[in-house]
C-alpha positions in Angstrom: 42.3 146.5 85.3 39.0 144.8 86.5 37.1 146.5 88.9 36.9 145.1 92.9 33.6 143.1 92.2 35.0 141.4 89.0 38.2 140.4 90.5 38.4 136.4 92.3 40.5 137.1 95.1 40.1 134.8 97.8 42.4 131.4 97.6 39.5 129.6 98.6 37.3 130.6 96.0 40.2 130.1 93.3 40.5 126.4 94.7 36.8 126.0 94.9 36.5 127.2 91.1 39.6 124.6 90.3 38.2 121.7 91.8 34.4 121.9 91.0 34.3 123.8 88.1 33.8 123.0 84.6 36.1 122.9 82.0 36.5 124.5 78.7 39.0 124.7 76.4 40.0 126.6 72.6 43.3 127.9 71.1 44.1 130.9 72.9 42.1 130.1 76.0 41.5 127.4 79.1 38.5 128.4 80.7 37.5 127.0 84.4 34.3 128.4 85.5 31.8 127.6 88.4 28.2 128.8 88.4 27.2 130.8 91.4 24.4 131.0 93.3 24.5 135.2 93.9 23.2 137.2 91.7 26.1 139.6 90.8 28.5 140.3 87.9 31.3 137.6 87.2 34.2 137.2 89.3 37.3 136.4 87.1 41.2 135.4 87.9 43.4 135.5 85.0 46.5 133.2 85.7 49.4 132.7 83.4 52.3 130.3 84.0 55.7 130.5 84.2 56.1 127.4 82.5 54.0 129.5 79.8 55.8 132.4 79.6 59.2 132.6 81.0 59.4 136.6 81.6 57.8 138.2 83.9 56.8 141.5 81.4 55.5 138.7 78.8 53.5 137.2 81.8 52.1 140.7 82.4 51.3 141.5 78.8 49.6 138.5 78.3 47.0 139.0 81.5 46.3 142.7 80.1 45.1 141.5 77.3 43.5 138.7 78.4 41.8 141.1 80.9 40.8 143.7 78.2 39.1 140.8 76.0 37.2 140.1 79.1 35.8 143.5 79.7 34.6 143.7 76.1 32.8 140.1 77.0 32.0 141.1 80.6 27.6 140.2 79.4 27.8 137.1 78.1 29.8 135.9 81.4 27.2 136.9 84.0 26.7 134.8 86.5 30.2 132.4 86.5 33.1 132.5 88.4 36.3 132.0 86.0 39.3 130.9 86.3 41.3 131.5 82.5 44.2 130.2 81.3 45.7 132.5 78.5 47.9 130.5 76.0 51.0 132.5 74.7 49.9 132.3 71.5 47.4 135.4 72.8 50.3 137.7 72.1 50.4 137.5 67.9 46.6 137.3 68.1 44.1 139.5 66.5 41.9 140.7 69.3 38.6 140.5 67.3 39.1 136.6 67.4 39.8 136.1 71.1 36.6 138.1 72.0 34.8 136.0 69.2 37.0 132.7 71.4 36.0 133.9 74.7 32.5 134.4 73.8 31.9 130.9 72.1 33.2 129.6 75.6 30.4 131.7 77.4 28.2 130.3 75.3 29.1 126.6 75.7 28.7 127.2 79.4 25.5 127.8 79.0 24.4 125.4 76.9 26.4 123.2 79.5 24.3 124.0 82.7 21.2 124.1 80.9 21.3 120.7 80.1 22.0 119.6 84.1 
């Protein structure tokens, strides 16, 4: 589990982070992610469909991963609120490649605002 200060709670900022944030996407991940303006650790919300997984153990499984990758990547996200979208295909993955996925998407973020 993520602790209080890495967790995007509010509706508000979720919707904020959906409408104005920018968009990344690989093969296990969809990553949504606004800069902020604080200087603080990343917010994150890990959301997972029903439409992608029908059960609501899978659905669970797949956002402890998700949420263990992220802690292992918690650096390379400072500064971003996130919004990711787990494919189910995270399940049969090797965990070494969706840090490697999740950093890469960090990364391109980056790169992103630094050219604006």
């Amino acid at each position: 589990m993520l602790s209080g200060i890495n967790r995007l709670k509010k509706r508000q900022d979720v919707l904020f982070v959906l409408e104005k944030g920018t968009q990344t996407r690989g093969r296990f991940f969809r990553l949504k992610a606004s800069r902020t303006t604080r200087i603080a650790p990343p917010r994150i919300a890990v959301i997972v469909s029903a439409k992608e997984a029908k059960k609501a153990v899978t659905r669970n499984s797949i956002k402890r991963r998700t949420r263990e990758v992220v802690k292992k990547c918690m650096p390379a996200l400072f500064g971003y609120d996130l919004l990711i979208f787990p494919s189910k295909n995270i399940q049969d993955a090797d965990f070494f490649d969706l840090v490697k996925e999740l950093t890469y998407h960090a990364n391109t973020l980056k790169n992103r605002n630094k050219s604006y």
